[in-house]
N, CA, C and O atoms as a Tripos MOL2 file, in Angstrom:
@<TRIPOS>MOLECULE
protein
  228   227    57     0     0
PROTEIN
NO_CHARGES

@<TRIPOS>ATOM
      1 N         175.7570 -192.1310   47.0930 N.3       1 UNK1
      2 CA        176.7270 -191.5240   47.9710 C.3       1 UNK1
      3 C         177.9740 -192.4170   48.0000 C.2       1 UNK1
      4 O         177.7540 -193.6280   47.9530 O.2       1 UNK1
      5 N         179.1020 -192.0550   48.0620 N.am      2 UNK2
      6 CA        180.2970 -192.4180   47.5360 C.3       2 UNK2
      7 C         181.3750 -192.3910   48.7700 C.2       2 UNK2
      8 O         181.7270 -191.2540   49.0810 O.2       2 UNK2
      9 N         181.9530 -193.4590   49.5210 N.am      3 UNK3
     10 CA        182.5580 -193.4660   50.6000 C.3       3 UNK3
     11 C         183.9410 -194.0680   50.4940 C.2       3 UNK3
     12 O         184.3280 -195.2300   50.3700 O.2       3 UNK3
     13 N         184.6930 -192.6580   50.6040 N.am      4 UNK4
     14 CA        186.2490 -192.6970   50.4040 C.3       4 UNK4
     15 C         186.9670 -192.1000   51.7940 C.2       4 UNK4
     16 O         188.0930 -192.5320   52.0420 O.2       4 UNK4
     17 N         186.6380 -191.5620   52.3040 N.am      5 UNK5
     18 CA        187.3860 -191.0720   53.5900 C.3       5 UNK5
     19 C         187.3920 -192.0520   54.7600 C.2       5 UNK5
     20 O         186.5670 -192.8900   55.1230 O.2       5 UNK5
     21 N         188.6150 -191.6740   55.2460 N.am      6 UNK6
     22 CA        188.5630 -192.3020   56.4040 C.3       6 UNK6
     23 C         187.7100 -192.5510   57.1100 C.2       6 UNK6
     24 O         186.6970 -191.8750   56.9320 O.2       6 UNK6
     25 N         187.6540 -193.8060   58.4470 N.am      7 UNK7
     26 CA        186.0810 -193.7110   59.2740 C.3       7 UNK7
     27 C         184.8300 -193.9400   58.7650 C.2       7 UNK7
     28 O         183.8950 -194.4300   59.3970 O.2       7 UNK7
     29 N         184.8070 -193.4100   57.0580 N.am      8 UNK8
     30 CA        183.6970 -194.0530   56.2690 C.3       8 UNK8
     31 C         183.4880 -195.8760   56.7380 C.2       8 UNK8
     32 O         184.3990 -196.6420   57.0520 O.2       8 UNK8
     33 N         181.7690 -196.2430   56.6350 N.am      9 UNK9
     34 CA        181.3930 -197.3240   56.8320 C.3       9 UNK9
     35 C         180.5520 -197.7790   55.8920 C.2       9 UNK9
     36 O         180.1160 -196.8760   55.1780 O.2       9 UNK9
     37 N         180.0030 -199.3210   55.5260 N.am     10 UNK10
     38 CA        179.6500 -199.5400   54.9010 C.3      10 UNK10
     39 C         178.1590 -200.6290   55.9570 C.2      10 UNK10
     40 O         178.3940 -201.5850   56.6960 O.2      10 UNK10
     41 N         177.0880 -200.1710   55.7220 N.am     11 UNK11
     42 CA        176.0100 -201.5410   56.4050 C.3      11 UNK11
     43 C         175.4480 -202.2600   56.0460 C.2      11 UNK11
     44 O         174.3800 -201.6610   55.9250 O.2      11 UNK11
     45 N         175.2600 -203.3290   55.6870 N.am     12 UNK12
     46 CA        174.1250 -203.9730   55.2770 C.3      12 UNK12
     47 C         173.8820 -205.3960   55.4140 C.2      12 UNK12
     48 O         174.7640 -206.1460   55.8320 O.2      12 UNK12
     49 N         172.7280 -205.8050   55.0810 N.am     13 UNK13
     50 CA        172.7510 -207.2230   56.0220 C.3      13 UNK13
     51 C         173.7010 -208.2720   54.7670 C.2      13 UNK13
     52 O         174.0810 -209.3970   55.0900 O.2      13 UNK13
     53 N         173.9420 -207.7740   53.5560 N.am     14 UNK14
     54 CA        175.0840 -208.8530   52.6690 C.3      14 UNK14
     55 C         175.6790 -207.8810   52.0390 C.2      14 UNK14
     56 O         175.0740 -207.1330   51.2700 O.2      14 UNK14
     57 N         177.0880 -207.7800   52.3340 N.am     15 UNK15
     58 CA        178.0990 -206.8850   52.1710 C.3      15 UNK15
     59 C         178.9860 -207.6660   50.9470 C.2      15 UNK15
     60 O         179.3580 -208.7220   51.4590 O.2      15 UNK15
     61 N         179.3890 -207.6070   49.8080 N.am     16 UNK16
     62 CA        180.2310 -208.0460   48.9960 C.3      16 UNK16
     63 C         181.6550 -207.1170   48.7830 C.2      16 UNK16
     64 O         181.7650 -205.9250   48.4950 O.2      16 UNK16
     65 N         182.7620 -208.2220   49.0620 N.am     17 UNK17
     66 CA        184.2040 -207.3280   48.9970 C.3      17 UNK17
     67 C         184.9420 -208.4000   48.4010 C.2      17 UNK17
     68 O         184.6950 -209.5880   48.1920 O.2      17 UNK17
     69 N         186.4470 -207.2360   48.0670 N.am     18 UNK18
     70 CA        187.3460 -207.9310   47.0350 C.3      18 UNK18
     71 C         188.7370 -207.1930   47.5560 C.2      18 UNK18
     72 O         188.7890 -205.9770   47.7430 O.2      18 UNK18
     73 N         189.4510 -207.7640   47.6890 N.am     19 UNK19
     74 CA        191.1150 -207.2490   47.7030 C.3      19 UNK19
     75 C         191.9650 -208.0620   47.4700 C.2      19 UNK19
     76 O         191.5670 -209.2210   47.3580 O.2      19 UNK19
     77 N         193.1610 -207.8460   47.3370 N.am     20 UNK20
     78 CA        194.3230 -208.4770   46.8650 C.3      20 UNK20
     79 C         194.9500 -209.3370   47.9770 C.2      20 UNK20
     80 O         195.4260 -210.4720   48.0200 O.2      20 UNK20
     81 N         194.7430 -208.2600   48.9320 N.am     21 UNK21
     82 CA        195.2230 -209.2260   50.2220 C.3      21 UNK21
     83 C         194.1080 -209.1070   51.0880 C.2      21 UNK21
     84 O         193.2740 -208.2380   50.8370 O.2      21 UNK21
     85 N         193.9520 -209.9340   52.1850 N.am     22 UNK22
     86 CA        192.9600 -210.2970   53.2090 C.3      22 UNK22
     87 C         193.5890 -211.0910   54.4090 C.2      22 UNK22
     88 O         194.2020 -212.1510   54.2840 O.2      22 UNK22
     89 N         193.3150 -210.3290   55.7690 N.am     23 UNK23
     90 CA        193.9470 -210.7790   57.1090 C.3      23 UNK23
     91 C         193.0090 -212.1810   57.2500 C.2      23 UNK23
     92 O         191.8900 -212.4110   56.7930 O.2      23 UNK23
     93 N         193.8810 -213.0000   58.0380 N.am     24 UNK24
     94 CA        193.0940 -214.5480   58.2970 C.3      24 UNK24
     95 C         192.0060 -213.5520   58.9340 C.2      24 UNK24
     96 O         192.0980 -212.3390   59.1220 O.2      24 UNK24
     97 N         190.6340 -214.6940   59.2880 N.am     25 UNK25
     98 CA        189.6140 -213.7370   60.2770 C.3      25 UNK25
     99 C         190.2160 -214.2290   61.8000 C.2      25 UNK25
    100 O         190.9810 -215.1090   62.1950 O.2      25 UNK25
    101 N         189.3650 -213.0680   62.4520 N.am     26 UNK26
    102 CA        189.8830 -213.0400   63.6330 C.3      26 UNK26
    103 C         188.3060 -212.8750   64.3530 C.2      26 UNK26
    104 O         187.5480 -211.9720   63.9980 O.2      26 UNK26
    105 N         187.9260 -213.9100   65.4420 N.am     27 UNK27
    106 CA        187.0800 -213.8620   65.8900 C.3      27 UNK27
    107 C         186.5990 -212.8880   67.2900 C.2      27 UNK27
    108 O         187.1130 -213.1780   68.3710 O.2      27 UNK27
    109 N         185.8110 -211.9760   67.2320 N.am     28 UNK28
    110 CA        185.2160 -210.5720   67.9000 C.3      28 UNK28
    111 C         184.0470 -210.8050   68.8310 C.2      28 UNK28
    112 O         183.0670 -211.4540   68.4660 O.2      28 UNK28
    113 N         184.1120 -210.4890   69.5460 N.am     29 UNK29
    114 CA        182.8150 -210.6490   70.6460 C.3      29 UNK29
    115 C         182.0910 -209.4990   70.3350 C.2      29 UNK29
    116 O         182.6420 -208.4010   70.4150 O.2      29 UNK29
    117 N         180.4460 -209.6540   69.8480 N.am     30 UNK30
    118 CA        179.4480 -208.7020   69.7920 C.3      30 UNK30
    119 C         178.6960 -208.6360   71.1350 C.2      30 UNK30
    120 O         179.0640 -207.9390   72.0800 O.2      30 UNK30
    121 N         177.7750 -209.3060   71.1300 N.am     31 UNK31
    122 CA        176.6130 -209.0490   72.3670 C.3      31 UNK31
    123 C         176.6780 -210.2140   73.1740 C.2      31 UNK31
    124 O         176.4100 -211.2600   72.5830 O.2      31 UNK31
    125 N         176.9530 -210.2900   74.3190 N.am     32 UNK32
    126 CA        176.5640 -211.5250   75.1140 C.3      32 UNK32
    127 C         177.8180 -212.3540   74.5350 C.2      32 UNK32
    128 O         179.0030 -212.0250   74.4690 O.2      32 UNK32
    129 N         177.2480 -213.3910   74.1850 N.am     33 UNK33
    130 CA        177.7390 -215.1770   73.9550 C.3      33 UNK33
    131 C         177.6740 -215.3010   72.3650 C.2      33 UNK33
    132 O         178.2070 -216.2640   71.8160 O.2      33 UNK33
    133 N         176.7570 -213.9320   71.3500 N.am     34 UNK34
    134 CA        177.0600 -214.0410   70.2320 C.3      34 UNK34
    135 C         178.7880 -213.4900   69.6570 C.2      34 UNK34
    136 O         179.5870 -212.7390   70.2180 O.2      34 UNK34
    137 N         178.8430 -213.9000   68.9250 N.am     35 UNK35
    138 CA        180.3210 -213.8020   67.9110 C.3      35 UNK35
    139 C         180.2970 -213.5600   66.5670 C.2      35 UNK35
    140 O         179.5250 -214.0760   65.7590 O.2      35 UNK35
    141 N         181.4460 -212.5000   66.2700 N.am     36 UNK36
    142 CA        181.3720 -212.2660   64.7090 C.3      36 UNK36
    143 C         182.7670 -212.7660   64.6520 C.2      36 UNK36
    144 O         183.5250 -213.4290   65.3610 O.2      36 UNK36
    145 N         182.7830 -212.0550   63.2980 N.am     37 UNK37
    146 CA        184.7170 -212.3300   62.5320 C.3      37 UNK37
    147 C         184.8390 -211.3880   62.0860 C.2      37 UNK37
    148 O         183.9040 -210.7950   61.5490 O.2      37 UNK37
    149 N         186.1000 -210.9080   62.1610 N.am     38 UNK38
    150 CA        186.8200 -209.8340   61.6550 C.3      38 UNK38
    151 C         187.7940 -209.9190   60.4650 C.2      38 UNK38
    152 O         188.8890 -210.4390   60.6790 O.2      38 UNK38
    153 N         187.5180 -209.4810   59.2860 N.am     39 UNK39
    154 CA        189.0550 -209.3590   58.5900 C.3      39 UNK39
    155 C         189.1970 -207.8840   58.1210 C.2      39 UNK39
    156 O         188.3640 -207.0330   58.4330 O.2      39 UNK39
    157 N         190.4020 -207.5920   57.2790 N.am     40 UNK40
    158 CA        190.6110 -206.4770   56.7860 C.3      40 UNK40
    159 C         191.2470 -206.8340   55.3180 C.2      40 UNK40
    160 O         192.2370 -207.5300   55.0900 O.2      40 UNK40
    161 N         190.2970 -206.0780   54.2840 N.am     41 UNK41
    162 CA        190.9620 -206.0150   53.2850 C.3      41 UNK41
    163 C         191.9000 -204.8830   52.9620 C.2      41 UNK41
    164 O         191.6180 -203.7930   53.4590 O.2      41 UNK41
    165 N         193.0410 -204.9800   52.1580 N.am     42 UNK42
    166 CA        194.0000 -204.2050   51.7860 C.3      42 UNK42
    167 C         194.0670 -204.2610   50.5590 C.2      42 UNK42
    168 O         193.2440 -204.8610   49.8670 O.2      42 UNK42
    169 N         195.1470 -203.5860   50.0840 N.am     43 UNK43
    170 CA        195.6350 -203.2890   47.9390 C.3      43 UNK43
    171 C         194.1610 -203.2710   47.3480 C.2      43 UNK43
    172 O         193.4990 -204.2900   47.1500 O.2      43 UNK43
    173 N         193.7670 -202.0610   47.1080 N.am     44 UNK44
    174 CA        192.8850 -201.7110   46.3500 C.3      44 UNK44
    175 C         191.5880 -202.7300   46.6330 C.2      44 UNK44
    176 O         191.4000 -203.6140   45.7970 O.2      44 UNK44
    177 N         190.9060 -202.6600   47.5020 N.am     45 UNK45
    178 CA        189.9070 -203.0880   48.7520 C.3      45 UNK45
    179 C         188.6960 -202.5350   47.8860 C.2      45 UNK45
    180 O         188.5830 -201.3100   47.9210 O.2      45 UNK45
    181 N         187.5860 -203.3630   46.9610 N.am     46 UNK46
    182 CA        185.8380 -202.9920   47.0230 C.3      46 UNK46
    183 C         185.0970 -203.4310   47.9950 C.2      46 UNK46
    184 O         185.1850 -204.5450   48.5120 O.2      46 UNK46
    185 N         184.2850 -202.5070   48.2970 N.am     47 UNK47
    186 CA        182.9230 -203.1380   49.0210 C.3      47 UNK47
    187 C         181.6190 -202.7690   48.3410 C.2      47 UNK47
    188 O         181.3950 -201.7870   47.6340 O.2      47 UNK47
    189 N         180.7950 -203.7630   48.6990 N.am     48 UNK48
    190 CA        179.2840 -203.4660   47.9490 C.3      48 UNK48
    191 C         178.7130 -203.5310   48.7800 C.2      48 UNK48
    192 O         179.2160 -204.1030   49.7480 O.2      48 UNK48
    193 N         177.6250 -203.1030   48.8690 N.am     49 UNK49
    194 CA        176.2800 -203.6100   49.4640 C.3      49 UNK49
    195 C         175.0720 -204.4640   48.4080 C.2      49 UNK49
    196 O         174.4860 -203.8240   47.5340 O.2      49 UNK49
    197 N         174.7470 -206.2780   48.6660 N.am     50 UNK50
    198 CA        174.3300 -206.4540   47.9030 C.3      50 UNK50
    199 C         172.7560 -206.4600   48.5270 C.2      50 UNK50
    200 O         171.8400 -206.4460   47.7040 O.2      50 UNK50
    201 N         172.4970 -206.4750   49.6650 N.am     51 UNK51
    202 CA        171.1990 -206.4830   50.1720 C.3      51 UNK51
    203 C         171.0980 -205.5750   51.5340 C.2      51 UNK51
    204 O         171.6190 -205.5140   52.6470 O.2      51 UNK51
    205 N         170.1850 -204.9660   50.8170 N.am     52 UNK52
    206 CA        169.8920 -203.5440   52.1740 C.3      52 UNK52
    207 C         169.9060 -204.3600   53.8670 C.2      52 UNK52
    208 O         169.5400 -205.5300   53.9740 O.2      52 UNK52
    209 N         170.4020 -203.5020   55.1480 N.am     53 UNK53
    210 CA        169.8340 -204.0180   56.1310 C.3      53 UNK53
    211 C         168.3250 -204.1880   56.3860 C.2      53 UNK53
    212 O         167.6190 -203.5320   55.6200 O.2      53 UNK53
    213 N         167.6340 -204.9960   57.3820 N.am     54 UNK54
    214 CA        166.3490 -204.7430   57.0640 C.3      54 UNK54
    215 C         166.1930 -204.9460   58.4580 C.2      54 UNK54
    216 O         166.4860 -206.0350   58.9520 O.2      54 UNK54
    217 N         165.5430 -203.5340   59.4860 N.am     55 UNK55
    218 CA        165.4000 -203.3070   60.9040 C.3      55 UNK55
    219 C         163.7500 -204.7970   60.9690 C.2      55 UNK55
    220 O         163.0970 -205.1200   59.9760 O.2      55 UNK55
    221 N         163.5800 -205.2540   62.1290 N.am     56 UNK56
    222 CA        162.9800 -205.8920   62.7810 C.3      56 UNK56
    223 C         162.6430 -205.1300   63.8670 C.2      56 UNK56
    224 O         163.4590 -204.6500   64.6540 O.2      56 UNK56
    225 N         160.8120 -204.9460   63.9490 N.am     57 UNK57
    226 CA        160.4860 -204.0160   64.9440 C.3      57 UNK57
    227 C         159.7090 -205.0300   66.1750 C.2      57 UNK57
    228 O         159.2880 -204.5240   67.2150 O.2      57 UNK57
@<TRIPOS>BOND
     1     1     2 1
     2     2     3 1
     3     3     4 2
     4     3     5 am
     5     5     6 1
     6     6     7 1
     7     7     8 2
     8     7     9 am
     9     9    10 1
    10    10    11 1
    11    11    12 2
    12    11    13 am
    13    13    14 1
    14    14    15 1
    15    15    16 2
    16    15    17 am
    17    17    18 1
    18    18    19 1
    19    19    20 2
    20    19    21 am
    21    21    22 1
    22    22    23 1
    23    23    24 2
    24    23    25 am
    25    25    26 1
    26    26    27 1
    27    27    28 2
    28    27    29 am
    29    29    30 1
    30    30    31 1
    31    31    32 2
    32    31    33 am
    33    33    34 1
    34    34    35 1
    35    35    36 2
    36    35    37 am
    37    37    38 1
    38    38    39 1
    39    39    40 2
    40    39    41 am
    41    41    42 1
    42    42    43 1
    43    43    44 2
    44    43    45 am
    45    45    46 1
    46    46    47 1
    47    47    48 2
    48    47    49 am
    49    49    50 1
    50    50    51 1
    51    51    52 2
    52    51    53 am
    53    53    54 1
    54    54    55 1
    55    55    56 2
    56    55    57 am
    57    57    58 1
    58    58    59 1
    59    59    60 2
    60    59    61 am
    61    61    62 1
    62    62    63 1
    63    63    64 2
    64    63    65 am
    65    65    66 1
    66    66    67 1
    67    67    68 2
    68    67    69 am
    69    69    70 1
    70    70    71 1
    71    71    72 2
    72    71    73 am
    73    73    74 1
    74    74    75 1
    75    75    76 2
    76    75    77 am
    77    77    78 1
    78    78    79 1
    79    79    80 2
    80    79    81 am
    81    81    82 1
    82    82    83 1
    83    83    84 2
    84    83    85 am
    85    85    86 1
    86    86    87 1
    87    87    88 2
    88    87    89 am
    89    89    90 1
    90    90    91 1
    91    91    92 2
    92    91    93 am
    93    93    94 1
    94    94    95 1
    95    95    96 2
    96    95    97 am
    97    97    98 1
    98    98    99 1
    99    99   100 2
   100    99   101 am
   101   101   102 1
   102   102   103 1
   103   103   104 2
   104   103   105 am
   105   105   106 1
   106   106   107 1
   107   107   108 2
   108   107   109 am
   109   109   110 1
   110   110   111 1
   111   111   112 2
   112   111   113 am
   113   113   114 1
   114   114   115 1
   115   115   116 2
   116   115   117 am
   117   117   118 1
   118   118   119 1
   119   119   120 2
   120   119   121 am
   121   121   122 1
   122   122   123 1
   123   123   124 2
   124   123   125 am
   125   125   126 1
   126   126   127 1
   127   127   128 2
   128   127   129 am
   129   129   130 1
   130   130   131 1
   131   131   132 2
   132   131   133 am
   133   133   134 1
   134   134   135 1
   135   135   136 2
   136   135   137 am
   137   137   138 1
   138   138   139 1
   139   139   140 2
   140   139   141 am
   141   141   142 1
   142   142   143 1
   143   143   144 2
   144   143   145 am
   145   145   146 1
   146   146   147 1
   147   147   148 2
   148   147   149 am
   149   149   150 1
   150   150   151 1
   151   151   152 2
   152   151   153 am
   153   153   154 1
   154   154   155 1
   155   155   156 2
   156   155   157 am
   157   157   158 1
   158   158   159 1
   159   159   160 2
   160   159   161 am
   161   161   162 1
   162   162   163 1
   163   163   164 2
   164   163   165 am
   165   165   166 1
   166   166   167 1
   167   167   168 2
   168   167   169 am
   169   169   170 1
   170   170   171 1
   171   171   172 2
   172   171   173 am
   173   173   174 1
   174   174   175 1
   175   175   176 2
   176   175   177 am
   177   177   178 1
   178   178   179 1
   179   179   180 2
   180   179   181 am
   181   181   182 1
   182   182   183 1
   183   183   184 2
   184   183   185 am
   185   185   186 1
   186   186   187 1
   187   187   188 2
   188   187   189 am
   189   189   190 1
   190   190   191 1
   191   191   192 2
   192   191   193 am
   193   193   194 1
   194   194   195 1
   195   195   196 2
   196   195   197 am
   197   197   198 1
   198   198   199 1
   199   199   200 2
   200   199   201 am
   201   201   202 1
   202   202   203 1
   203   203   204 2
   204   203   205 am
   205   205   206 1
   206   206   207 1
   207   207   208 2
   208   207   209 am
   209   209   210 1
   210   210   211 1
   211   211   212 2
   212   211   213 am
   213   213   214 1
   214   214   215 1
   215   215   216 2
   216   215   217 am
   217   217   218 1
   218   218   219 1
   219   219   220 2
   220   219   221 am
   221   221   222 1
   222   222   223 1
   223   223   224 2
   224   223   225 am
   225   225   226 1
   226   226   227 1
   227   227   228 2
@<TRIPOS>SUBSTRUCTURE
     1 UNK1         2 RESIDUE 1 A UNK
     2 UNK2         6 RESIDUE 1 A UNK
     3 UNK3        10 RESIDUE 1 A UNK
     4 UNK4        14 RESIDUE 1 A UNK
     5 UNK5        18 RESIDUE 1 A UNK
     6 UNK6        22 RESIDUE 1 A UNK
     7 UNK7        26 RESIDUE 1 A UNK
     8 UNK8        30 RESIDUE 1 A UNK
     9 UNK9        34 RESIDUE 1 A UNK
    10 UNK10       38 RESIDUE 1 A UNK
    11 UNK11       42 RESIDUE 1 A UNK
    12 UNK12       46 RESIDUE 1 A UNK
    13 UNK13       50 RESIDUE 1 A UNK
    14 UNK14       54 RESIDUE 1 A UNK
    15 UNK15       58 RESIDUE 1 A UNK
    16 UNK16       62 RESIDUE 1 A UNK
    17 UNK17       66 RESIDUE 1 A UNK
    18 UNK18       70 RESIDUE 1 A UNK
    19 UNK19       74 RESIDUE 1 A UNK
    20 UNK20       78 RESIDUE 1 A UNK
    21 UNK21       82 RESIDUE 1 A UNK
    22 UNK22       86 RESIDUE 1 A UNK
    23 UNK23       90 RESIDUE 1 A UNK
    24 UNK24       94 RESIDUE 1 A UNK
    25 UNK25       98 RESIDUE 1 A UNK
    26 UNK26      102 RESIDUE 1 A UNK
    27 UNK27      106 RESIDUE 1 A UNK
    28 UNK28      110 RESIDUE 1 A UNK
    29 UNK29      114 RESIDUE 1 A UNK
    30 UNK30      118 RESIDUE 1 A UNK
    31 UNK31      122 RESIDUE 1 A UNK
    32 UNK32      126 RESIDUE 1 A UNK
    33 UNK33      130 RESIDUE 1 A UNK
    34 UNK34      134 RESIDUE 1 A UNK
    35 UNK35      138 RESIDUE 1 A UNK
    36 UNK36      142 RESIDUE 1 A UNK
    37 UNK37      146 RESIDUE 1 A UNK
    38 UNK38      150 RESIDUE 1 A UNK
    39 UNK39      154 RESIDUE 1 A UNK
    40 UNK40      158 RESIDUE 1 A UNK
    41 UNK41      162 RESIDUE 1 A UNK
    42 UNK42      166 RESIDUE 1 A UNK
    43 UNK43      170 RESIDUE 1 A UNK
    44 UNK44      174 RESIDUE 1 A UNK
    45 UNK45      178 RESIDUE 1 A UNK
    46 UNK46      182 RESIDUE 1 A UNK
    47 UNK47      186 RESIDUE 1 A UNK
    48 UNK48      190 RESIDUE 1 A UNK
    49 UNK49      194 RESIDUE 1 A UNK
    50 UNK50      198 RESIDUE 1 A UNK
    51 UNK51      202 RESIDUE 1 A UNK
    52 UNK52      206 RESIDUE 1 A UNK
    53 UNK53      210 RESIDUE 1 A UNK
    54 UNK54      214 RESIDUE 1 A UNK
    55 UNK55      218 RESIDUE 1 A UNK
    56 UNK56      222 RESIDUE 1 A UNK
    57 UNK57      226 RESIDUE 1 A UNK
């Protein structure tokens, strides 16, 4: 399945990307006291997925 439209997302627990340009990261509050980072790629932007998410029950 092939994700080109807008709002399209990408999940997984190791995500591989590439662009020409890339925003410094910018640090995001998830849950609580944990923290992610944010960037955005631009000019012709890949993403992969190199390793599936994997739920913990």
């Amino acid at each position: 399945m092939d994700h080109y439209e807008v709002g399209d997302t990408v999940r997984g627990s190791r995500i591989y990307a590439e662009a020409r340009r890339i925003t410094d990261p910018v640090v995001i509050v998830k849950t609580g006291r944990h923290k992610a980072q944010r960037v955005i790629l631009s000019d012709n932007a890949l993403a992969r997925i190199e390793r599936k998410l994997r739920w913990v029950k």
